[in-house]
Z-matrix of the N, CA and C atoms (Angstrom, degrees):
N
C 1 1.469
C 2 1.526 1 108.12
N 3 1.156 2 119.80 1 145.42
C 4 1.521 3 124.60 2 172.00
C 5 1.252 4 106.14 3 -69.28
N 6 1.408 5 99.71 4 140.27
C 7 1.382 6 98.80 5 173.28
C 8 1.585 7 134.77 6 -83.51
N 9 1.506 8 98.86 7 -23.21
C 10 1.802 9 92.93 8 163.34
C 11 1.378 10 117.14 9 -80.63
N 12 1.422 11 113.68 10 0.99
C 13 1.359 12 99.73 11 149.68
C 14 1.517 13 143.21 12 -91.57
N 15 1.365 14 91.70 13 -20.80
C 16 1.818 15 113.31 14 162.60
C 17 1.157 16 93.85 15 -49.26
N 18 1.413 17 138.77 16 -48.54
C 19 1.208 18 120.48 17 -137.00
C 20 1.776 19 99.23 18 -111.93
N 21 0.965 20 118.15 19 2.26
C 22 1.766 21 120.97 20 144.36
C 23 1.072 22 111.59 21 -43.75
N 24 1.425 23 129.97 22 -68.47
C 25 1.446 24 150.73 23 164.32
C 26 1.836 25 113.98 24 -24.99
N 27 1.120 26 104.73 25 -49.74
C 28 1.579 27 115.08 26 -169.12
C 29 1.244 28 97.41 27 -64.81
N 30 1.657 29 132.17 28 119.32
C 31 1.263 30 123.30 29 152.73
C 32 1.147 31 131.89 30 -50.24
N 33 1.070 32 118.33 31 6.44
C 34 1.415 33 107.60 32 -157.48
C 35 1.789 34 109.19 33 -135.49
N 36 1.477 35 88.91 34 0.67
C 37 1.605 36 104.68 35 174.80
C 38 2.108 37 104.33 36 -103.94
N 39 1.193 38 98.84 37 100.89
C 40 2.133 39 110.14 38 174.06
C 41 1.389 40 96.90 39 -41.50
N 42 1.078 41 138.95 40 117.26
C 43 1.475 42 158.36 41 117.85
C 44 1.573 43 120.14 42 -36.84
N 45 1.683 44 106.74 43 91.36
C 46 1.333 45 103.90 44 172.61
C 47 1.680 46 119.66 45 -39.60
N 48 1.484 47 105.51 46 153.92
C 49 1.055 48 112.14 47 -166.67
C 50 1.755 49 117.26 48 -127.49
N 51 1.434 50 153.31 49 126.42
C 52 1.319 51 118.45 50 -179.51
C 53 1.567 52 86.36 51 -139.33
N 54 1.396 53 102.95 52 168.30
C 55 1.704 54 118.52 53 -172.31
C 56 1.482 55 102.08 54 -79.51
N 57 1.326 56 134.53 55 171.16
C 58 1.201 57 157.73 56 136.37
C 59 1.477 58 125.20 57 -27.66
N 60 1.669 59 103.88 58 -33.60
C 61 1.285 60 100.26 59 173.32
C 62 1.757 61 117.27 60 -105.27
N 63 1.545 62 106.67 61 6.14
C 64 1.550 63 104.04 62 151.54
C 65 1.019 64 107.20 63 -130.57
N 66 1.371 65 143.50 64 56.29
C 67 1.592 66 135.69 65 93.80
C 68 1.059 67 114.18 66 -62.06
N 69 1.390 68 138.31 67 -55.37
C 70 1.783 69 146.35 68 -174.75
C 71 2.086 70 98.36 69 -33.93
N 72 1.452 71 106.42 70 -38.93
C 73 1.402 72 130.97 71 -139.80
C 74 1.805 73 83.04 72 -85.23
N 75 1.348 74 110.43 73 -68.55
C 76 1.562 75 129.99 74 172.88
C 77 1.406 76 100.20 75 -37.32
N 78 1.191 77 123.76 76 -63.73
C 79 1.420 78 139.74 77 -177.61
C 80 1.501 79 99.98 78 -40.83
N 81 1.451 80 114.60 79 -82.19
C 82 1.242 81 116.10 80 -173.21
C 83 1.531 82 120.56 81 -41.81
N 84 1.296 83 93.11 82 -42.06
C 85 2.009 84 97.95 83 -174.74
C 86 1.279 85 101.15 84 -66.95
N 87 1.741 86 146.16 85 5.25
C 88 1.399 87 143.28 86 -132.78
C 89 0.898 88 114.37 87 -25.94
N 90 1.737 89 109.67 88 75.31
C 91 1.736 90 127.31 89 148.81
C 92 1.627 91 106.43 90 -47.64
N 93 1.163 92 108.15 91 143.75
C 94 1.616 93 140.91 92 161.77
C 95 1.499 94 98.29 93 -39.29
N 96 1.347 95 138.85 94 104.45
C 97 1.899 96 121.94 95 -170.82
C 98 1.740 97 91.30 96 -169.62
N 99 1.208 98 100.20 97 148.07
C 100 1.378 99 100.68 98 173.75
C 101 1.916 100 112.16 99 -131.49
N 102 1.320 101 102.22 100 88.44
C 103 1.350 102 132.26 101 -175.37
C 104 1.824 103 106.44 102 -61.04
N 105 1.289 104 109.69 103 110.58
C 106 1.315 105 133.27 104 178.82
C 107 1.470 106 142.24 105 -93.81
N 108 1.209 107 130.11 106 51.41
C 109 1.104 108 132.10 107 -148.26
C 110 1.718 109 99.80 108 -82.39
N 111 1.778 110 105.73 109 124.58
C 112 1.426 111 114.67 110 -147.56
C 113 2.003 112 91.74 111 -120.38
N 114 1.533 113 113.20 112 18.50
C 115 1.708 114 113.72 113 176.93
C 116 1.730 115 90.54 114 -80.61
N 117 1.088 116 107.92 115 154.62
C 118 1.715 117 128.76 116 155.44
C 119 1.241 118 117.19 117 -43.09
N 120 1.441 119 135.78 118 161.64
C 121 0.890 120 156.33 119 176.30
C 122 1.849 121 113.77 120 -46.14
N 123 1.471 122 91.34 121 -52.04
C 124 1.822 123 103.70 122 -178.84
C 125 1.212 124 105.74 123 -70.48
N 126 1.760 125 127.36 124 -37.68
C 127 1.475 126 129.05 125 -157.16
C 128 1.597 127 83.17 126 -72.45
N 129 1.140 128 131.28 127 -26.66
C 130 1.946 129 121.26 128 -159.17
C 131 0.959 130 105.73 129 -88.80
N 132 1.922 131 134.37 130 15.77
C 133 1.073 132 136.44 131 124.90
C 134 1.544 133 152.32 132 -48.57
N 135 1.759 134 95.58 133 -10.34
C 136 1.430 135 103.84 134 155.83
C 137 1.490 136 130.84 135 -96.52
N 138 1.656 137 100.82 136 7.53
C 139 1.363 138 102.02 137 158.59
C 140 1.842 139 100.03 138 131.96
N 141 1.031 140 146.21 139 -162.25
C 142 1.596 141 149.35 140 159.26
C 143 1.127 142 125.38 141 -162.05
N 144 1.165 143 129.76 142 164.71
C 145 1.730 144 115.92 143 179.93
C 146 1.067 145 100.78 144 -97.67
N 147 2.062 146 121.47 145 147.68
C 148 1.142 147 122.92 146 -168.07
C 149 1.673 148 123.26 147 -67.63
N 150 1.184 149 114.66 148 152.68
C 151 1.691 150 95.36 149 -167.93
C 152 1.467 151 155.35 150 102.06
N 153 1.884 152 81.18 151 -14.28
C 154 1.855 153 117.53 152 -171.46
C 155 1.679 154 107.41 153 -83.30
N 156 1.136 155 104.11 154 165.77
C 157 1.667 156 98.71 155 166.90
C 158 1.338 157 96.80 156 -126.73
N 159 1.251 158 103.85 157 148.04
C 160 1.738 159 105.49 158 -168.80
C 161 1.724 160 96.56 159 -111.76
N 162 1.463 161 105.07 160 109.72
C 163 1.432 162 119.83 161 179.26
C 164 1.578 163 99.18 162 -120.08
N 165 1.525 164 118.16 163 106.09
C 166 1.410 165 119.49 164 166.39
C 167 1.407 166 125.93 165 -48.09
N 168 1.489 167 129.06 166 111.12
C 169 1.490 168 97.55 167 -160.95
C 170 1.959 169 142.94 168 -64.62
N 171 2.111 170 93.19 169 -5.92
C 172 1.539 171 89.54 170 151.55
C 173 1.138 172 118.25 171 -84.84
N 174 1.646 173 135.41 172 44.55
C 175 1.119 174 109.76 173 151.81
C 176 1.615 175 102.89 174 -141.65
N 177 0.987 176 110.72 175 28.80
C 178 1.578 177 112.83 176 -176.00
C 179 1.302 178 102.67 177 -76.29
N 180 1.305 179 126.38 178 -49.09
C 181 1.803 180 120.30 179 -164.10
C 182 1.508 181 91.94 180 -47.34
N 183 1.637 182 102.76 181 -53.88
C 184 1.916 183 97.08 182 -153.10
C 185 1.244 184 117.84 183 -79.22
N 186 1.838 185 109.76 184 4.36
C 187 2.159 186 111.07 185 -174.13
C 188 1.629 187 89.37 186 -117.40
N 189 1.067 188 129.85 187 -16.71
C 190 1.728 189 116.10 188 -164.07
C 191 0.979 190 115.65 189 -69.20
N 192 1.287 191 127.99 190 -5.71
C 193 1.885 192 116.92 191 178.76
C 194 1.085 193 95.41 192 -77.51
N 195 1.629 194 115.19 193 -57.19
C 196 1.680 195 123.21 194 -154.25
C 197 1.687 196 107.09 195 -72.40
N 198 1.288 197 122.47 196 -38.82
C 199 1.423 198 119.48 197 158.35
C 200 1.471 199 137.56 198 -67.94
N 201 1.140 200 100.45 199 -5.93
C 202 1.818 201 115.80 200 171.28
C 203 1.418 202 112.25 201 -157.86
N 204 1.719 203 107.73 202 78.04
C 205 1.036 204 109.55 203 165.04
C 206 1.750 205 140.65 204 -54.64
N 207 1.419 206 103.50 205 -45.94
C 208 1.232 207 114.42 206 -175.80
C 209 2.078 208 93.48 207 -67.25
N 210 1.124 209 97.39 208 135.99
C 211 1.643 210 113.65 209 -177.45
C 212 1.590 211 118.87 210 -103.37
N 213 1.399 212 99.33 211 -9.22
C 214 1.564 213 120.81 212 164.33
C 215 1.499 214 139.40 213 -86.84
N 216 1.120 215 92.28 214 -3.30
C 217 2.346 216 125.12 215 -169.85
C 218 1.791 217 70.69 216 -97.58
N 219 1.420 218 100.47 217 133.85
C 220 1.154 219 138.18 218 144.44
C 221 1.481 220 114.09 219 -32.81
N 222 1.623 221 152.57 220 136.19
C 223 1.263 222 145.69 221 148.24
C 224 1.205 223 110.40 222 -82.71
N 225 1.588 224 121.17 223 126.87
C 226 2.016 225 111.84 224 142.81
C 227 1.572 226 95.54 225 -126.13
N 228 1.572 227 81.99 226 135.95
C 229 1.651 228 99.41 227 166.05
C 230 1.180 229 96.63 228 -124.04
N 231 1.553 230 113.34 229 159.23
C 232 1.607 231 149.85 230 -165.79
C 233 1.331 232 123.20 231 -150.73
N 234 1.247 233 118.38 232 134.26
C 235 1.466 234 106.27 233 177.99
C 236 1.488 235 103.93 234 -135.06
N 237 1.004 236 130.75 235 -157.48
C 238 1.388 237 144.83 236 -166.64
C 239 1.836 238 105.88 237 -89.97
N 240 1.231 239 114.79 238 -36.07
C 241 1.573 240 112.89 239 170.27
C 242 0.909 241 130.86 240 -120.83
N 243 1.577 242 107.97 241 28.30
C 244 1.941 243 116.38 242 173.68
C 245 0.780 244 99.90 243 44.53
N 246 1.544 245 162.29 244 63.49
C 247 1.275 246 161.96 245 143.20
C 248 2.011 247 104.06 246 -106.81
């Protein structure tokens, strides 16, 4: 497992954080990023931004290698309550 992703997991490790209106910003400049949208299947009924990979977040530990190979691309994940 990668380890900056182990360490999503760790409570006790702060998880950068950025607003909506600089991802939109990232987006626009189309930086190199591999955008993760981690709501359920039903929540991706209110729609997604184009481009995302939709990884539920119980199942991200066990699909993220094989869906984002390159380990050097930037991560953003998103979910349905910015939390």
């Amino acid at each position: 497992m990668w380890n900056f992703l182990s360490s999503l997991f760790t409570p006790m490790v702060p998880v950068p954080q950025i607003s909506a209106d600089d991802l939109k910003q990232i987006l626009d400049l189309k930086m190199l990023i591999v955008l993760i949208d981690v709501r359920t299947c039903s929540e991706l009924t209110r729609g997604k931004i184009p481009g995302c990979i939709n990884i539920p977040l119980d199942e991200l530990e066990e699909v993220i290698e094989q869906k984002v190979p390159e380990k050097d691309t930037p991560l953003y994940l998103y979910c349905l309550s910015g939390t």
